[in-house]
C-alpha positions in Angstrom: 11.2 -17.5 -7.9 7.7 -17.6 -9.4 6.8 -15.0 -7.3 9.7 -12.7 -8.6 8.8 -12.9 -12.4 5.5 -12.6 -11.7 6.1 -9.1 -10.4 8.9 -8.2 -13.1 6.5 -9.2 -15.8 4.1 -7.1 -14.2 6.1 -4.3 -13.9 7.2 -4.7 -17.6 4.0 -5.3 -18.7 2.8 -1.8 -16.8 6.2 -0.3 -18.5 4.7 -1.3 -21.8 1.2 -0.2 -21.2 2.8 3.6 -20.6 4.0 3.7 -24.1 0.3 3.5 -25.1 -0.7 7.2 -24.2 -1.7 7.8 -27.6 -5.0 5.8 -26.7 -6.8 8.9 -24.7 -10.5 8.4 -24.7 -10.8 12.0 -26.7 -10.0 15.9 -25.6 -12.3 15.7 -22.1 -10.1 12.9 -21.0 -7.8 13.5 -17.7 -4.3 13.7 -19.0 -2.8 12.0 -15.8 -5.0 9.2 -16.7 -4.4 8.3 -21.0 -5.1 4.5 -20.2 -8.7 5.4 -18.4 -10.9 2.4 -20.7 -8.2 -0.5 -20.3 -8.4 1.2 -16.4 -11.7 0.8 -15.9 -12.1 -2.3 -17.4 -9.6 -3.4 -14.5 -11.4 -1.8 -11.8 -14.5 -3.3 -12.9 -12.3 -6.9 -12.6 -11.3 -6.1 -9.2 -14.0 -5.3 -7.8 -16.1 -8.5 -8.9 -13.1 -10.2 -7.2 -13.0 -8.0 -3.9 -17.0 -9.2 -4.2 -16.7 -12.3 -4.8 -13.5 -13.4 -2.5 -11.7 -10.5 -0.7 -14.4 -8.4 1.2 -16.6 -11.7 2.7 -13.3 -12.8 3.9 -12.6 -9.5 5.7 -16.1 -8.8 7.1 -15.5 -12.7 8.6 -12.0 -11.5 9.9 -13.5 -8.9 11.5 -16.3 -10.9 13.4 -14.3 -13.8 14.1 -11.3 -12.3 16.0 -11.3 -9.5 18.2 -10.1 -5.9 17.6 -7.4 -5.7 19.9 -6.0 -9.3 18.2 -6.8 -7.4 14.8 -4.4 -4.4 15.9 -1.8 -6.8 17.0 -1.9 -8.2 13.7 -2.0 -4.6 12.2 1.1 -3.1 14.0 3.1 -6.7 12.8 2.8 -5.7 9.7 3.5 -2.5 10.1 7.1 -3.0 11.7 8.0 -5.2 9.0 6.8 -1.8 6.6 9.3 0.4 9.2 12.4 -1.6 8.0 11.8 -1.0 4.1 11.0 2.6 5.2 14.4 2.8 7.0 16.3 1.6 3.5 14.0 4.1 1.5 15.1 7.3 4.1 18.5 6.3 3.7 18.3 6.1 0.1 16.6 9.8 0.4 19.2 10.9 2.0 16.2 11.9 5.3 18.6 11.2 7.9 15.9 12.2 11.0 13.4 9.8 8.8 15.6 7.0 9.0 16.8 7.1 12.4 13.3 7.2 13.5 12.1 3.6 11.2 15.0 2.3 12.8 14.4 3.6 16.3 11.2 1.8 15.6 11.5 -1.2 14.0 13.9 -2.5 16.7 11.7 -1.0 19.8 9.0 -2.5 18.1 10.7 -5.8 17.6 12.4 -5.9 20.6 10.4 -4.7 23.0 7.2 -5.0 21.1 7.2 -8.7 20.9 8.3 -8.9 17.6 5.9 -5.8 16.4 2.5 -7.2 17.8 3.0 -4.0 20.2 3.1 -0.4 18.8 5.7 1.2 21.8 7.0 3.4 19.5 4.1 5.4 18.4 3.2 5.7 22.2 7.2 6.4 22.6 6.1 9.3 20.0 8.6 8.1 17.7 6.9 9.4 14.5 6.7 6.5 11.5 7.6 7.7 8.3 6.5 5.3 5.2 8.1 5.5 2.1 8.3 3.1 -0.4 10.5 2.7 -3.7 8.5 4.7 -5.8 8.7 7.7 -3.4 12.4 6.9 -3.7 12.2 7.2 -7.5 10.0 10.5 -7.4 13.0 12.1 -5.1 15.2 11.0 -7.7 13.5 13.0 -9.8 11.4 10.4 -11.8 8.1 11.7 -13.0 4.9 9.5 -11.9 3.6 8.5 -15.5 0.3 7.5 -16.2 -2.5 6.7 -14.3 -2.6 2.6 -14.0 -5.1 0.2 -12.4 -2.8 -3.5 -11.3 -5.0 -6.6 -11.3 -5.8 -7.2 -7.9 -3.3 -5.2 -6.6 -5.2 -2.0 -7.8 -4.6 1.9 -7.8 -0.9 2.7 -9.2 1.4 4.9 -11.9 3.9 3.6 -14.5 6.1 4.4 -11.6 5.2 2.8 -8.9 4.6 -0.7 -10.6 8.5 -0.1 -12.2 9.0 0.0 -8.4 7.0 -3.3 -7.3 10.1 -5.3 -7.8 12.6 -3.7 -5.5 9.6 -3.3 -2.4 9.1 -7.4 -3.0 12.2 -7.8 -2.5 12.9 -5.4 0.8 9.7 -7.0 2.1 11.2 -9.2 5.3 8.1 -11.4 4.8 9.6 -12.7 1.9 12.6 -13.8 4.6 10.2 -16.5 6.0 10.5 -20.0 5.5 9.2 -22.5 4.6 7.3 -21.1 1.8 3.7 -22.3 2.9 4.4 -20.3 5.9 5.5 -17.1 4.0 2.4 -17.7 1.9 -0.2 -17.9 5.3 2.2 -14.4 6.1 1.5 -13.0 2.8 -2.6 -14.1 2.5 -3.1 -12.8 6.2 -2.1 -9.2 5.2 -3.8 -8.9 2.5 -6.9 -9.9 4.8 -5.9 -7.4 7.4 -5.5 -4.5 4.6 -9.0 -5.6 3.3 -10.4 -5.5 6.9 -8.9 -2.0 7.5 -10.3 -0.6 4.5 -13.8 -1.9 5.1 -15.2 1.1 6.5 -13.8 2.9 4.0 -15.6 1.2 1.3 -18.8 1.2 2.7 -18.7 5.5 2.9 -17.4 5.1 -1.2 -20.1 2.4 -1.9 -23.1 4.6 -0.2 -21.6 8.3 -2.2 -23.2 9.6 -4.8 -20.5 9.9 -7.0 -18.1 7.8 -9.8 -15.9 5.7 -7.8 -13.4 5.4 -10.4 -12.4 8.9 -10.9 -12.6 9.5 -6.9 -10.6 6.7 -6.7 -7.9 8.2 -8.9 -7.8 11.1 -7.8 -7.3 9.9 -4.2 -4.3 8.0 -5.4 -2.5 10.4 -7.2 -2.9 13.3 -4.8 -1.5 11.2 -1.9 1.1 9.8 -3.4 2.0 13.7 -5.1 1.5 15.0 -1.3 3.8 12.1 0.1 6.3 12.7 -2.9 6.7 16.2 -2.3 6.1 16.0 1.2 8.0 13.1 2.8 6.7 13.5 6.2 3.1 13.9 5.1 2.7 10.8 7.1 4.2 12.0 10.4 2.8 12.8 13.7 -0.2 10.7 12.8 -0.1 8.8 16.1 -3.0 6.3 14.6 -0.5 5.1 12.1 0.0 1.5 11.5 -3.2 0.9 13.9 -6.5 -0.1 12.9 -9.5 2.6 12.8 -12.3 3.0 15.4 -14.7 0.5 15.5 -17.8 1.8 14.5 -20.8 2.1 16.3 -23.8 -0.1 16.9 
């Protein structure tokens, strides 16, 4: 229950913060982005925590457990995103969408060993991720603003109005008892880290301002994904971990 109003007074509070547009940093400033100094001054938090906490954790992740154990872990989570994805298609009204996160999620679950196994995406059964946001934007709902989450990072007026309705459509969320469900929910945000280390290093060593690559990144794929619903098919790497790099 804590959890819950956490993420409603978040999404209120982001709701809030939309209102605020009149505070643009002057007539250079992007217009997608009217919160950019309260934004930055967020990033500038995360990142001291990713620093401090999230990215030694990762790196350790990675050294510690193998990558095909790290995949496993990966594709869980993934299946568990599938289900949400199926409610989201059918909310779309994307009936080949739909039939395929469900084609998947029970393969996967079934056949998978609970999801640990990615037998769809060698089945060629494409994924399709979509999310309750995407689900507002196809019911017409503009993005809003540009808006940086404490530790939960990149995101629009819209899709932190939508954080609620993904919490609850998360199936991790279904697992009791609750020190279990929070192991669930502490090991994927490790695994996301982990996945994203490579990433950061390339950003980290570019010569360039993080922050406004880093927004722009964000909107454009969610835009592409909005417009574009299966923007994320026929990737047959999705849900799986990246190459390891190397030596």
């Amino acid at each position: 229950m804590k959890t819950q109003l956490r993420f409603c007074a978040l999404a209120a509070l982001a709701l809030g913060a939309g209102t605020l547009a009149g505070c643009a940093t002057g007539p250079t400033a992007d217009p997608r982005d009217p919160l950019e100094p309260f934004n930055r001054s967020m990033t500038s938090f995360n990142e001291t925590v990713d620093k401090a906490v999230l990215k030694p954790v990762a790196t350790a992740y990675t050294e510690v457990l193998p990558s095909p154990v790290r995949t496993g872990v990966n594709n869980f989570f993934a299946n568990l995103g599938d289900a949400w994805s199926f409610v989201n298609n059918v909310l779309q009204l994307r009936a080949e969408p739909a039939l395929n996160s469900l084609v998947r999620f029970n393969v996967n679950t079934f056949f998978g060993l609970g999801g640990v196994l990615d037998i769809a995406t060698d089945m060629r059964i494409e994924r399709n991720k979509q999310d309750f946001g995407l689900t507002l934007a196809r019911w017409g709902m503009p993005s809003g603003p540009y808006l940086v989450l404490p530790l939960l990072g990149p995101s629009t007026v819209r899709d932190t109005a939508a954080l609620p309705a993904d919490w609850y459509g998360d199936l991790a969320r279904q697992v009791d008892p609750v020190s279990d469900r929070n192991m669930l929910y502490a090991l994927r945000i490790v695994d996301t880290r982990a996945s994203l280390l490579n990433a950061g290093d390339v950003l980290e060593g570019a010569a360039l301002d993080k922050y406004s690559f880093t927004r722009d990144a964000y909107l454009q794929m969610r835009a592409r994904r909005a417009q574009k619903p299966g923007a994320d098919a026929g990737n047959a790497d999705q849900g799986r971990l990246p190459p390891e790099p190397e030596e």
